[in-house]
PDB file with one MODEL, atoms N, CA, C and O in Angstrom:
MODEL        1
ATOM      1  N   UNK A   1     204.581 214.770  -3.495  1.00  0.00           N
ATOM      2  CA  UNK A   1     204.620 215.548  -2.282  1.00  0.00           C
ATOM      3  C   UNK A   1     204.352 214.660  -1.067  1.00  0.00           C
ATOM      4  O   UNK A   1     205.029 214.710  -0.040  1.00  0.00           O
ATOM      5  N   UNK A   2     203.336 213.863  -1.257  1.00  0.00           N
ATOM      6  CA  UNK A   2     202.920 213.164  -0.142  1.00  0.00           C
ATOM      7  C   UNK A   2     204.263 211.870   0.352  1.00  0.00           C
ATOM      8  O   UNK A   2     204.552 211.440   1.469  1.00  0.00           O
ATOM      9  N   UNK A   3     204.808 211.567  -0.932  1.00  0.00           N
ATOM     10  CA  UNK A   3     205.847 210.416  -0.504  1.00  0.00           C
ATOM     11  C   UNK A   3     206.843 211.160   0.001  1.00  0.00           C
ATOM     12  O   UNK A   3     207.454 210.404   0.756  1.00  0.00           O
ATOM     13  N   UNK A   4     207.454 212.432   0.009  1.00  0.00           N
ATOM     14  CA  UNK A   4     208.136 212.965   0.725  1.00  0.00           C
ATOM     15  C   UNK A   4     207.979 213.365   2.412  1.00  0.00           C
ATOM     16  O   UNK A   4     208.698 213.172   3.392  1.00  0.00           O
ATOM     17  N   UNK A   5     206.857 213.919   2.229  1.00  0.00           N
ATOM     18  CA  UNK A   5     206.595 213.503   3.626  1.00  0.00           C
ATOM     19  C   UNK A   5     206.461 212.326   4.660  1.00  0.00           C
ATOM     20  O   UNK A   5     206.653 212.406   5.873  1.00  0.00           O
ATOM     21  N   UNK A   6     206.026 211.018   3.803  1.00  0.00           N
ATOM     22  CA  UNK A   6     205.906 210.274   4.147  1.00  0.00           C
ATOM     23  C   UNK A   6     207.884 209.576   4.596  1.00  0.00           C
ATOM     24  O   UNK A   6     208.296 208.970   5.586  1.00  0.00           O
ATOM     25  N   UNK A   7     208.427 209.936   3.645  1.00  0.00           N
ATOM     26  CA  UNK A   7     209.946 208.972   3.697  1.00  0.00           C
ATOM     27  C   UNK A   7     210.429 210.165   4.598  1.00  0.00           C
ATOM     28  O   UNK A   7     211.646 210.234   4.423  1.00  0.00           O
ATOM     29  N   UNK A   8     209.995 211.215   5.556  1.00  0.00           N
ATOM     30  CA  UNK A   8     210.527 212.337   6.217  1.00  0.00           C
ATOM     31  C   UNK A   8     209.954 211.874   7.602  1.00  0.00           C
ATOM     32  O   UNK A   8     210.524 212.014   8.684  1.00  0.00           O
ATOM     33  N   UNK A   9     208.825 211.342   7.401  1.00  0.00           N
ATOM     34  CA  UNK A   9     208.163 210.878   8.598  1.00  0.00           C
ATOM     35  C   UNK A   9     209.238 209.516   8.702  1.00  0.00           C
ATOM     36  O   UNK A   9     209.857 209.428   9.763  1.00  0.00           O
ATOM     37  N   UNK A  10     209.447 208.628   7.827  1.00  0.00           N
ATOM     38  CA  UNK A  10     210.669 207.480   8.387  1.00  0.00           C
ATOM     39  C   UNK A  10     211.475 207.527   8.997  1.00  0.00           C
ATOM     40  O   UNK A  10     211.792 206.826   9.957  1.00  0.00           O
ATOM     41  N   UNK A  11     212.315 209.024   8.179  1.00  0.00           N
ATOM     42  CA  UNK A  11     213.633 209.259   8.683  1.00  0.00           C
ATOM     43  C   UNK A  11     213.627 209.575  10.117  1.00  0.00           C
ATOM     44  O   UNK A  11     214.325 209.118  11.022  1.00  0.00           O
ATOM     45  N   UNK A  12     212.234 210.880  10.141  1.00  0.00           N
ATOM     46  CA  UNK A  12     212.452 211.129  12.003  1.00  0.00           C
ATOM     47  C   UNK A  12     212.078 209.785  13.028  1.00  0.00           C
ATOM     48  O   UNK A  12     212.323 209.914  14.228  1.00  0.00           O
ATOM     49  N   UNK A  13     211.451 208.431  12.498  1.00  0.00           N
ATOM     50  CA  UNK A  13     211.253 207.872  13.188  1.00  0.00           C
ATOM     51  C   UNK A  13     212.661 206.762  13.791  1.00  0.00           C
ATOM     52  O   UNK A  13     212.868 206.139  14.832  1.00  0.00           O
ATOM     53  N   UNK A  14     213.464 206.970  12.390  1.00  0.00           N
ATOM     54  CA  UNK A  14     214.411 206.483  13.006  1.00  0.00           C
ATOM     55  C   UNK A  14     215.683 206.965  13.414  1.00  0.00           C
ATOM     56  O   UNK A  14     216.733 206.434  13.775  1.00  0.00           O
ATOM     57  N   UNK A  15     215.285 208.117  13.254  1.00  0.00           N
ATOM     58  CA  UNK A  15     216.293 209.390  14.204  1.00  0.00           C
ATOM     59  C   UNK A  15     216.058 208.971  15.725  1.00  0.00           C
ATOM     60  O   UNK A  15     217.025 208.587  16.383  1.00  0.00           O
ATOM     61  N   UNK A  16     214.773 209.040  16.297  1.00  0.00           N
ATOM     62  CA  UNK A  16     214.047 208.446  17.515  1.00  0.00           C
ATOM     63  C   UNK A  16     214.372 207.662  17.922  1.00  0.00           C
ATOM     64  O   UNK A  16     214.625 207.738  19.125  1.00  0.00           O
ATOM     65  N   UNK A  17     214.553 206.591  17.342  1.00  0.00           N
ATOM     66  CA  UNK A  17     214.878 204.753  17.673  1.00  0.00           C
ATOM     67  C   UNK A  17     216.344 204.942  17.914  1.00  0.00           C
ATOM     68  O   UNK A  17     216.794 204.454  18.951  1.00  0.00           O
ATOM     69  N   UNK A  18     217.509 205.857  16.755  1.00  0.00           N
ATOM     70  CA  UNK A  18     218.935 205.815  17.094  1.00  0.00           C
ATOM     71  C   UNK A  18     219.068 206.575  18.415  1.00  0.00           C
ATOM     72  O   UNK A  18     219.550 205.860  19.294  1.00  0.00           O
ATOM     73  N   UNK A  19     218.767 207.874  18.821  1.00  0.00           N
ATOM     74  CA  UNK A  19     218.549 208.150  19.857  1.00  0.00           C
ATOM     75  C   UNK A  19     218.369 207.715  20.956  1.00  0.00           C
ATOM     76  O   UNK A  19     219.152 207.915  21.884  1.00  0.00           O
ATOM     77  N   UNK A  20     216.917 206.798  21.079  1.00  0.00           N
ATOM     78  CA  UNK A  20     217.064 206.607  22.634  1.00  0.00           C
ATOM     79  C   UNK A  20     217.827 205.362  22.531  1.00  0.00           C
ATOM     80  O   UNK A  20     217.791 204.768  23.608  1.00  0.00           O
ATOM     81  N   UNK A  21     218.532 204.721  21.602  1.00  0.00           N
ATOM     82  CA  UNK A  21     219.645 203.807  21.833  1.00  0.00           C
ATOM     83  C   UNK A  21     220.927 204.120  22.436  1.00  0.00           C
ATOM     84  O   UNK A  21     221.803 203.543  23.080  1.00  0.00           O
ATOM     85  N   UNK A  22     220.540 205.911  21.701  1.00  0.00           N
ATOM     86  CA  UNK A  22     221.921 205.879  22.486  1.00  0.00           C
ATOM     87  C   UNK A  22     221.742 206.837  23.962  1.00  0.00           C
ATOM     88  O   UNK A  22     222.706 207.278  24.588  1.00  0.00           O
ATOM     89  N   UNK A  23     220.685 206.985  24.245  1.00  0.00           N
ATOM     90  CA  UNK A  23     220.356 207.150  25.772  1.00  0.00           C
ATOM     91  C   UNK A  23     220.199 205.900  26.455  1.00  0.00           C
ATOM     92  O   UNK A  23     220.453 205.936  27.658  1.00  0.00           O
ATOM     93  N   UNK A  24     219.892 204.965  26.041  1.00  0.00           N
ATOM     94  CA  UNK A  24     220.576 203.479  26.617  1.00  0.00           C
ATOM     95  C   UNK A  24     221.558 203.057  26.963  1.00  0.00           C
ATOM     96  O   UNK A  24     221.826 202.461  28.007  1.00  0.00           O
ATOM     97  N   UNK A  25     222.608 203.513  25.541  1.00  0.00           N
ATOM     98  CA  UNK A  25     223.702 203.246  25.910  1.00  0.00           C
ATOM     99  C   UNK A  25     224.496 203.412  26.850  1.00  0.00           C
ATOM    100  O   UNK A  25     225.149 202.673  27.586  1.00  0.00           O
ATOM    101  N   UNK A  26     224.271 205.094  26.657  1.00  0.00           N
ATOM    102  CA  UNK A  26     224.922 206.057  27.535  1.00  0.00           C
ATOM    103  C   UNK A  26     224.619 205.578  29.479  1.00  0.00           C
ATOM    104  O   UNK A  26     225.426 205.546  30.408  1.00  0.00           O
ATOM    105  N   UNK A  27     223.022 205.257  29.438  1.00  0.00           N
ATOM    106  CA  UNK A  27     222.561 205.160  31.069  1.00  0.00           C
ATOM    107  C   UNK A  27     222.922 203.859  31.240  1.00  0.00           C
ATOM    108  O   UNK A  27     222.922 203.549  32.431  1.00  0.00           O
ATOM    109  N   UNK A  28     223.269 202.868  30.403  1.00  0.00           N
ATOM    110  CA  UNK A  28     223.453 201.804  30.880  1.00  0.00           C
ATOM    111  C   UNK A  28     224.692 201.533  30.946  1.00  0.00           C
ATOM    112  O   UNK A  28     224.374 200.805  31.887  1.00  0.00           O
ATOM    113  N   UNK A  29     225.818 201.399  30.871  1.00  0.00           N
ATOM    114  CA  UNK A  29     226.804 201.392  31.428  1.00  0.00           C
ATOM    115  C   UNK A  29     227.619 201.394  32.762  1.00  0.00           C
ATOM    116  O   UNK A  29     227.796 202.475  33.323  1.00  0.00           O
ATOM    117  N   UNK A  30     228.216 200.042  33.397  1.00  0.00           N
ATOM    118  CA  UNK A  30     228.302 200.397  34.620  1.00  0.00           C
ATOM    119  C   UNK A  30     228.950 202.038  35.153  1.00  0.00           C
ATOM    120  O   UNK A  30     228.379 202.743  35.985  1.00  0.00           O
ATOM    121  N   UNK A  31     230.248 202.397  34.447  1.00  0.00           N
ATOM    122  CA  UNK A  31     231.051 203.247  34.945  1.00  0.00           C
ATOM    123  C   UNK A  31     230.502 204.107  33.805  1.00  0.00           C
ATOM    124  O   UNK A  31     230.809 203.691  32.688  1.00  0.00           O
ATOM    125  N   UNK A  32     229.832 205.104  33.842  1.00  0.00           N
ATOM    126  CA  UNK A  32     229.229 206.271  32.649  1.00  0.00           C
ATOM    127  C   UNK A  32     230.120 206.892  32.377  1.00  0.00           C
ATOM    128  O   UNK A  32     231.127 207.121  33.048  1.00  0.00           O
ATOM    129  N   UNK A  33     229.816 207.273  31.245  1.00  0.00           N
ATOM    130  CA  UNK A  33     231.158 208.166  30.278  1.00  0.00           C
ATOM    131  C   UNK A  33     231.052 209.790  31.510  1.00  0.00           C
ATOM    132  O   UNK A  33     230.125 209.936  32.306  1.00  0.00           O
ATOM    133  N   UNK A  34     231.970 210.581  31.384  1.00  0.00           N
ATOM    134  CA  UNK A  34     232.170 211.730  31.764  1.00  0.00           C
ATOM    135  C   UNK A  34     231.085 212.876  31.383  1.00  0.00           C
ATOM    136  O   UNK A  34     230.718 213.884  31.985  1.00  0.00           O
ATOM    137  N   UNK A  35     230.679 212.235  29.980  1.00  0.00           N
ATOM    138  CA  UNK A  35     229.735 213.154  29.501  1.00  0.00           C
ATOM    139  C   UNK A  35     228.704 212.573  29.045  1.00  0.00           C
ATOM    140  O   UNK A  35     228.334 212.948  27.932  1.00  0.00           O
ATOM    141  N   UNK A  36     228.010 211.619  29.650  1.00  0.00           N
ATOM    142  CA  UNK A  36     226.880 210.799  29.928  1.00  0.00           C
ATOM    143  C   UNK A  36     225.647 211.938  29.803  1.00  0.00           C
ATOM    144  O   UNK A  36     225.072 212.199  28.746  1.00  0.00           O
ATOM    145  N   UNK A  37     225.401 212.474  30.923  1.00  0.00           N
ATOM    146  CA  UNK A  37     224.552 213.612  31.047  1.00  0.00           C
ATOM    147  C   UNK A  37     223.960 214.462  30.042  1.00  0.00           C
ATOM    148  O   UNK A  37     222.881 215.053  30.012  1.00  0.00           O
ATOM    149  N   UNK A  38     224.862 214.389  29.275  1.00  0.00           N
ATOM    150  CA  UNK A  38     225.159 216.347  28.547  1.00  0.00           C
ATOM    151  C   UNK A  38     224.619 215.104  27.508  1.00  0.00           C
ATOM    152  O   UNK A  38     223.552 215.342  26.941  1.00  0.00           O
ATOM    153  N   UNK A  39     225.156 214.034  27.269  1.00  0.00           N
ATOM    154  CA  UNK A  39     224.700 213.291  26.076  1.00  0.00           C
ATOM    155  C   UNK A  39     223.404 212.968  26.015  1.00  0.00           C
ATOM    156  O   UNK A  39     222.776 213.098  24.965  1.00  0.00           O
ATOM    157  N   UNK A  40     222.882 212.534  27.072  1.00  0.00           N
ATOM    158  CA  UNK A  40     221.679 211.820  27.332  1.00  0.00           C
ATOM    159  C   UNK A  40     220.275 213.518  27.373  1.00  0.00           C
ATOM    160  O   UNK A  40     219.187 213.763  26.852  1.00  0.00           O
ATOM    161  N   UNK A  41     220.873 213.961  27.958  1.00  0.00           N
ATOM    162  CA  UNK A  41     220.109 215.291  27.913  1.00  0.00           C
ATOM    163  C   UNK A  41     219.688 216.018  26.625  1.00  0.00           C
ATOM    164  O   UNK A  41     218.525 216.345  26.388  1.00  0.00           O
ATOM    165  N   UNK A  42     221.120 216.325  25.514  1.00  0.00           N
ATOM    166  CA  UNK A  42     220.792 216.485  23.758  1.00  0.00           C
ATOM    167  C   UNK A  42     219.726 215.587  23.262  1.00  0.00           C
ATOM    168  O   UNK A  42     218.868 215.874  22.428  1.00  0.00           O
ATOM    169  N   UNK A  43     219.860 214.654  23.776  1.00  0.00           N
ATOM    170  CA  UNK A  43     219.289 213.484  22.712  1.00  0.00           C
ATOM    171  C   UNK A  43     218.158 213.108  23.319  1.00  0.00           C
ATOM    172  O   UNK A  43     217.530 212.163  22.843  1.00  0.00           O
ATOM    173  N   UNK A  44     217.681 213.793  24.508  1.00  0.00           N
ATOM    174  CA  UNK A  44     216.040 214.162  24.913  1.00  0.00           C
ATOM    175  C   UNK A  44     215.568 215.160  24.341  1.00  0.00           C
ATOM    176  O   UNK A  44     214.594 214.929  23.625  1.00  0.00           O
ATOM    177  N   UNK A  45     215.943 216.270  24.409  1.00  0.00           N
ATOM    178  CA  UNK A  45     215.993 217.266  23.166  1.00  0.00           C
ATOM    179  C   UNK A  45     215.525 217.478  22.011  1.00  0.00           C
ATOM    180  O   UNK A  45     214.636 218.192  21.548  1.00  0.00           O
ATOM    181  N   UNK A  46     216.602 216.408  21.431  1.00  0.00           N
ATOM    182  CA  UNK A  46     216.228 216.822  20.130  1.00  0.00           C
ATOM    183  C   UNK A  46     214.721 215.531  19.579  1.00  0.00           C
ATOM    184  O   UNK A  46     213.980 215.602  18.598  1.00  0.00           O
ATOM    185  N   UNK A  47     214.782 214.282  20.910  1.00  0.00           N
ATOM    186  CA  UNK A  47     213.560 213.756  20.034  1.00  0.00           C
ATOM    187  C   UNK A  47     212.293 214.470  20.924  1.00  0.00           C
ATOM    188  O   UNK A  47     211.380 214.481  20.098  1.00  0.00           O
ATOM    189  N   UNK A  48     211.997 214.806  21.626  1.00  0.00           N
ATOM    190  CA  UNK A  48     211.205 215.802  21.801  1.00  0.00           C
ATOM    191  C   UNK A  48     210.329 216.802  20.698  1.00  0.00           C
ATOM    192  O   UNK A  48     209.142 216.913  20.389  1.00  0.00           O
ATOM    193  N   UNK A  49     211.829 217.567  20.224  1.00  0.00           N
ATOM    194  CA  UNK A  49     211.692 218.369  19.208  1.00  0.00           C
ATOM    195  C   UNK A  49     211.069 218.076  18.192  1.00  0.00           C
ATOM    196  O   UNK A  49     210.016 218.568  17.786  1.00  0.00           O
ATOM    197  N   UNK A  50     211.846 217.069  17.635  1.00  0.00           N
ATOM    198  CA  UNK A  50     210.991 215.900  16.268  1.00  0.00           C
ATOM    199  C   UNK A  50     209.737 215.573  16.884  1.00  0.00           C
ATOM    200  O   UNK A  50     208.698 216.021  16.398  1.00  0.00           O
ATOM    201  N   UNK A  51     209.727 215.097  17.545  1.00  0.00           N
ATOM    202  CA  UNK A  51     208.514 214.967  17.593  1.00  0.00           C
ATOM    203  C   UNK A  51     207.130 215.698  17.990  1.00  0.00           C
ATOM    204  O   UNK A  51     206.071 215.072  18.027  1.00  0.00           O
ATOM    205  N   UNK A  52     207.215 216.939  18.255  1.00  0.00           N
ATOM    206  CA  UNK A  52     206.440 218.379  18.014  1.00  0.00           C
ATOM    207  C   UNK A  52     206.581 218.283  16.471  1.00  0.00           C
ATOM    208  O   UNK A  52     205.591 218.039  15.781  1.00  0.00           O
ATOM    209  N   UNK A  53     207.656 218.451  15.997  1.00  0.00           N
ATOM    210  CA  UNK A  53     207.657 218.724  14.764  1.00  0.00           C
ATOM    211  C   UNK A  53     206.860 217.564  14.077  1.00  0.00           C
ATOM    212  O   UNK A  53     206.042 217.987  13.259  1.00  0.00           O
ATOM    213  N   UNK A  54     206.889 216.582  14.173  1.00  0.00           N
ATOM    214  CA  UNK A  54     205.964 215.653  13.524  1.00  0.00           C
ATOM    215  C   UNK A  54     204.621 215.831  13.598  1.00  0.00           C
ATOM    216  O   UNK A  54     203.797 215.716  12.690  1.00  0.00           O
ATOM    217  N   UNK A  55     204.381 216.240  15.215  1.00  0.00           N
ATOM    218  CA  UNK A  55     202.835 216.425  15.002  1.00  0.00           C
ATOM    219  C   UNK A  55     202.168 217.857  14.132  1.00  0.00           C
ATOM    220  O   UNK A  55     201.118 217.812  13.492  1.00  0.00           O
ATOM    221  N   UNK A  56     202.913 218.920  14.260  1.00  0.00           N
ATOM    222  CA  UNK A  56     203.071 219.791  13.320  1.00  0.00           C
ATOM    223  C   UNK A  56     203.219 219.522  12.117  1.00  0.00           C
ATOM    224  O   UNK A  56     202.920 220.483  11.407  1.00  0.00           O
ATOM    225  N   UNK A  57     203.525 218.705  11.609  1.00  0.00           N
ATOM    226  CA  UNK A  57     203.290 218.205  10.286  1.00  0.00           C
ATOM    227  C   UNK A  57     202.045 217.255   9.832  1.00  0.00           C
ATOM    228  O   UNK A  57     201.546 217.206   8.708  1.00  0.00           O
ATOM    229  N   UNK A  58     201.628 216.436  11.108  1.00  0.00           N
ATOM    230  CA  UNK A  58     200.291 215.810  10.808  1.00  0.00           C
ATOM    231  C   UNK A  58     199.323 216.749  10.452  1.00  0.00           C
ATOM    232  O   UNK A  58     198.654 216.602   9.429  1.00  0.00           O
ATOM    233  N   UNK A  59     199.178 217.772  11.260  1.00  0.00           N
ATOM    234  CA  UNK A  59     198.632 218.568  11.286  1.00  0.00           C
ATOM    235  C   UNK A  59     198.669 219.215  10.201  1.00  0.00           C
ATOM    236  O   UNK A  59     197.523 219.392   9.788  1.00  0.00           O
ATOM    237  N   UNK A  60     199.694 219.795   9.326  1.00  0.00           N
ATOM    238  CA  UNK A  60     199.447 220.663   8.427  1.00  0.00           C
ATOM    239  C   UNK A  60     198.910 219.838   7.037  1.00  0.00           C
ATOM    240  O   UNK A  60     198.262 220.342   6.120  1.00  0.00           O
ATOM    241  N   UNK A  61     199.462 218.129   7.167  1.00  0.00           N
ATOM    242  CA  UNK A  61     199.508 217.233   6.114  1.00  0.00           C
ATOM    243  C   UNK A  61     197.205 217.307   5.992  1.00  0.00           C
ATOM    244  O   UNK A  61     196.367 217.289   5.090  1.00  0.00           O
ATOM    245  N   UNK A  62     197.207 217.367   7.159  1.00  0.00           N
ATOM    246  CA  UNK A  62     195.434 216.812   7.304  1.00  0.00           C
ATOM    247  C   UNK A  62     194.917 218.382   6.869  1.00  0.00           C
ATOM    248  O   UNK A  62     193.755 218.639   6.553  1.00  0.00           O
ATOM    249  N   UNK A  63     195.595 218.987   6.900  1.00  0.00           N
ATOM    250  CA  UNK A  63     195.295 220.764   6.392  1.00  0.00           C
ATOM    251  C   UNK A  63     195.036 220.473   4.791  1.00  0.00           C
ATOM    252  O   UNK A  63     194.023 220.730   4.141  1.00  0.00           O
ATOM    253  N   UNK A  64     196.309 219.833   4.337  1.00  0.00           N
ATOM    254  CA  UNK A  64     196.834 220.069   2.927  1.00  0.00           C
ATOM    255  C   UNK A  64     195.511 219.554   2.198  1.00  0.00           C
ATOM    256  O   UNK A  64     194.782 220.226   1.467  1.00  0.00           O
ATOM    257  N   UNK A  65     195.336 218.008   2.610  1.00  0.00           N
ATOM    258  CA  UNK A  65     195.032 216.932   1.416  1.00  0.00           C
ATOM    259  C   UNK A  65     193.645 217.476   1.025  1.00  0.00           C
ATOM    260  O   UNK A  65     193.353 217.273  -0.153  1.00  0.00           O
ATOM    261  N   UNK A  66     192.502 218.286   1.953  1.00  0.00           N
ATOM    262  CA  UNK A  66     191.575 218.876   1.406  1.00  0.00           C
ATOM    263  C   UNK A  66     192.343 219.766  -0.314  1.00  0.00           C
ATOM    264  O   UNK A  66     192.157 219.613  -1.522  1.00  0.00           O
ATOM    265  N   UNK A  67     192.772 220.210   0.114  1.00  0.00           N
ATOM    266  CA  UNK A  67     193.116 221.786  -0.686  1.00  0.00           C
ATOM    267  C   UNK A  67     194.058 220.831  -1.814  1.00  0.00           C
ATOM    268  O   UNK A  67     193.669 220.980  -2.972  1.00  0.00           O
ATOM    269  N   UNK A  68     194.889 220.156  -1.695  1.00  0.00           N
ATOM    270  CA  UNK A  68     195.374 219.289  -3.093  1.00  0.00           C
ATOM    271  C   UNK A  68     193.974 218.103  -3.633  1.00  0.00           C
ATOM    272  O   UNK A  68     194.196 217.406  -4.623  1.00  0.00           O
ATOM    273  N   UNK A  69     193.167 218.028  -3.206  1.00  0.00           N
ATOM    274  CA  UNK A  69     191.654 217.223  -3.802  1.00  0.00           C
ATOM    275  C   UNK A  69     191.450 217.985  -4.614  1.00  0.00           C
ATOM    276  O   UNK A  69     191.740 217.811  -5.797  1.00  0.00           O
ATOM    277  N   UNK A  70     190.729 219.325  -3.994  1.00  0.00           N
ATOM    278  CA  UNK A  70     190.163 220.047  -4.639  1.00  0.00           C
ATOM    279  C   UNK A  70     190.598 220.544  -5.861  1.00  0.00           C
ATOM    280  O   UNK A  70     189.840 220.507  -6.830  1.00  0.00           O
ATOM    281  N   UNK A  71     192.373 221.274  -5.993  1.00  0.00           N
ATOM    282  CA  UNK A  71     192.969 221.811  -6.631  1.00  0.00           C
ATOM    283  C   UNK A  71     192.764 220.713  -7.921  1.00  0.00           C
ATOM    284  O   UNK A  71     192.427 221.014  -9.066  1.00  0.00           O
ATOM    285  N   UNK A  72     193.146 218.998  -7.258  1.00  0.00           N
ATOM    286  CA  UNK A  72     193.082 218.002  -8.462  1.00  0.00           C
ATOM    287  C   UNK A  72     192.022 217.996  -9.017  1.00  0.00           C
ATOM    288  O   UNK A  72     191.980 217.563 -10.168  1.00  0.00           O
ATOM    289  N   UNK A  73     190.614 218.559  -8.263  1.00  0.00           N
ATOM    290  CA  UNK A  73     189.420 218.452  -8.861  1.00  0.00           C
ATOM    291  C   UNK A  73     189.060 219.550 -10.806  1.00  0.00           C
ATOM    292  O   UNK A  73     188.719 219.435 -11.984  1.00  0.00           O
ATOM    293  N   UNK A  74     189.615 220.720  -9.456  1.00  0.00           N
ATOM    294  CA  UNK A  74     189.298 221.932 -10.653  1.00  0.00           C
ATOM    295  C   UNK A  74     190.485 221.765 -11.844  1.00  0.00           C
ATOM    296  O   UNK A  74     190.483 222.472 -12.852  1.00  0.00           O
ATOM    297  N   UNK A  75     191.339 220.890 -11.621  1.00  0.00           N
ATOM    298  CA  UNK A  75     191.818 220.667 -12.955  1.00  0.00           C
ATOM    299  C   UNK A  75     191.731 220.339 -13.726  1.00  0.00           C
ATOM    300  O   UNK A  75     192.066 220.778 -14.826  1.00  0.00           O
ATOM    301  N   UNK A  76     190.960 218.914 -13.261  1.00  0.00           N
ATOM    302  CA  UNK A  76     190.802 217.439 -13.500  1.00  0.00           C
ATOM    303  C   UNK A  76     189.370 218.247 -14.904  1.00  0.00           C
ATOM    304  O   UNK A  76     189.331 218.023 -16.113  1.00  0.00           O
ATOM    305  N   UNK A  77     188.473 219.107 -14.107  1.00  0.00           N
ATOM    306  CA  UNK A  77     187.734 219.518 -14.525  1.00  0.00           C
ATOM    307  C   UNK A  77     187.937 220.688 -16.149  1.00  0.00           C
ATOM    308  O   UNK A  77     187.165 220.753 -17.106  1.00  0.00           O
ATOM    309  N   UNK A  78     189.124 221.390 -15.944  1.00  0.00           N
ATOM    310  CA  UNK A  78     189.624 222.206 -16.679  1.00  0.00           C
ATOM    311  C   UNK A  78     189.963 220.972 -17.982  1.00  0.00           C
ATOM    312  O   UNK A  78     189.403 220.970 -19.078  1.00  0.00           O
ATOM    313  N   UNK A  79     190.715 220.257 -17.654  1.00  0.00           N
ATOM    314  CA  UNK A  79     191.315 219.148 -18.357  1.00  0.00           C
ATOM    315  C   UNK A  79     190.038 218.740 -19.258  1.00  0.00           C
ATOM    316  O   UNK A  79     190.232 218.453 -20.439  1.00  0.00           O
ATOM    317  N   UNK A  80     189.209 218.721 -18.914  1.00  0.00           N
ATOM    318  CA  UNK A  80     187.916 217.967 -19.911  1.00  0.00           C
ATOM    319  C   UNK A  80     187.244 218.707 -20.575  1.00  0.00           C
ATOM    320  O   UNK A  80     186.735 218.395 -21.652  1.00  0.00           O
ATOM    321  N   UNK A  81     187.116 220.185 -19.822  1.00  0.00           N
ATOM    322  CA  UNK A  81     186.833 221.158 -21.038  1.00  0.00           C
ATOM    323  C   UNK A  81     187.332 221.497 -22.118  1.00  0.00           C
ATOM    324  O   UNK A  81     186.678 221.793 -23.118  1.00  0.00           O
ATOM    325  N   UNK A  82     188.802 221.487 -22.012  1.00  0.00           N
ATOM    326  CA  UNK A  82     189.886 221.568 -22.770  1.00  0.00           C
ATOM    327  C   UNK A  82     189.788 220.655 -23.774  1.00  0.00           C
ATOM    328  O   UNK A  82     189.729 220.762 -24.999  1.00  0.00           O
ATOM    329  N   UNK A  83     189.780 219.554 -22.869  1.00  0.00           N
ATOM    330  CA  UNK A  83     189.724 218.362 -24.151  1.00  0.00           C
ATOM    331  C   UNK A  83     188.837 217.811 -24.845  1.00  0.00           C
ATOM    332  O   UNK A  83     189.033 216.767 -25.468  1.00  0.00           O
ATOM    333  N   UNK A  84     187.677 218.487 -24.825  1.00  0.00           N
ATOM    334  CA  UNK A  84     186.638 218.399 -25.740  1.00  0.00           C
ATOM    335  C   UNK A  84     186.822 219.049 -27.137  1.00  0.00           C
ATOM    336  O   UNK A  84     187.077 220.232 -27.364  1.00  0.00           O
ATOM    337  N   UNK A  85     186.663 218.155 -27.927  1.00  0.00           N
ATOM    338  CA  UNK A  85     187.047 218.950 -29.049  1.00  0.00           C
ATOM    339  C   UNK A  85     186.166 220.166 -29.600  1.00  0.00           C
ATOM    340  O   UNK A  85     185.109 220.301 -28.984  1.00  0.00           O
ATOM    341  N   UNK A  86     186.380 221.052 -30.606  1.00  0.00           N
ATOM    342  CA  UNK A  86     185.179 222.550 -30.652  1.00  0.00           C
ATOM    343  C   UNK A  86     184.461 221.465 -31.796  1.00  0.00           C
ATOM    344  O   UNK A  86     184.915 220.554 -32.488  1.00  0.00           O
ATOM    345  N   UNK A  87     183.303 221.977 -31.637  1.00  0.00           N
ATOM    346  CA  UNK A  87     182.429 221.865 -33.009  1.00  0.00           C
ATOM    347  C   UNK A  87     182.421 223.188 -33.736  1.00  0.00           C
ATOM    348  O   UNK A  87     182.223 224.292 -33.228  1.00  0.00           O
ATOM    349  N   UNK A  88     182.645 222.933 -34.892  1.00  0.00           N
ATOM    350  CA  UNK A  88     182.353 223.780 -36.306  1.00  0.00           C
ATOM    351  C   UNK A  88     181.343 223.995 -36.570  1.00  0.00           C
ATOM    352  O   UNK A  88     181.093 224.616 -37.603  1.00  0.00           O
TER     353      UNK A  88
ENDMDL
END
């Protein structure tokens, strides 16, 4: 679970990096495309977005890892009762 989030946290980071490359692109250009604007404007947008959404995920990730400890605990614990063998 955690490496998924983690390789999700990559991907948006380099969603971010392609992005404002291509708000670079787009503003840097002497003669700007026609639809410079509309381009450069989406692609504020959407890393904005990601990135709410990321912190929304820190957030829920620092929620989780208590509650998956614990869960590993009371298992971990179940697991040894279990595996004690009975005496006769």
């Amino acid at each position: 679970m955690f490496s998924d989030i983690e390789e999700l946290k990559q991907r948006c980071e380099a969603e971010i990096k392609s992005l404002k490359r291509e708000i670079l692109a787009a503003r840097g250009s002497f003669f700007p495309r026609w639809d410079a604007k509309g381009t450069i404007q989406k692609a504020e947008e959407k890393i904005e977005k990601i990135q709410q959404l990321l912190v929304k995920l820190e957030s829920l990730t620092e929620q989780v890892v208590p509650v998956v400890n614990d869960i590993k605990d009371i298992i971990g614990l179940q697991m040894n009762i279990t595996a004690k063998p009975e005496k006769e």
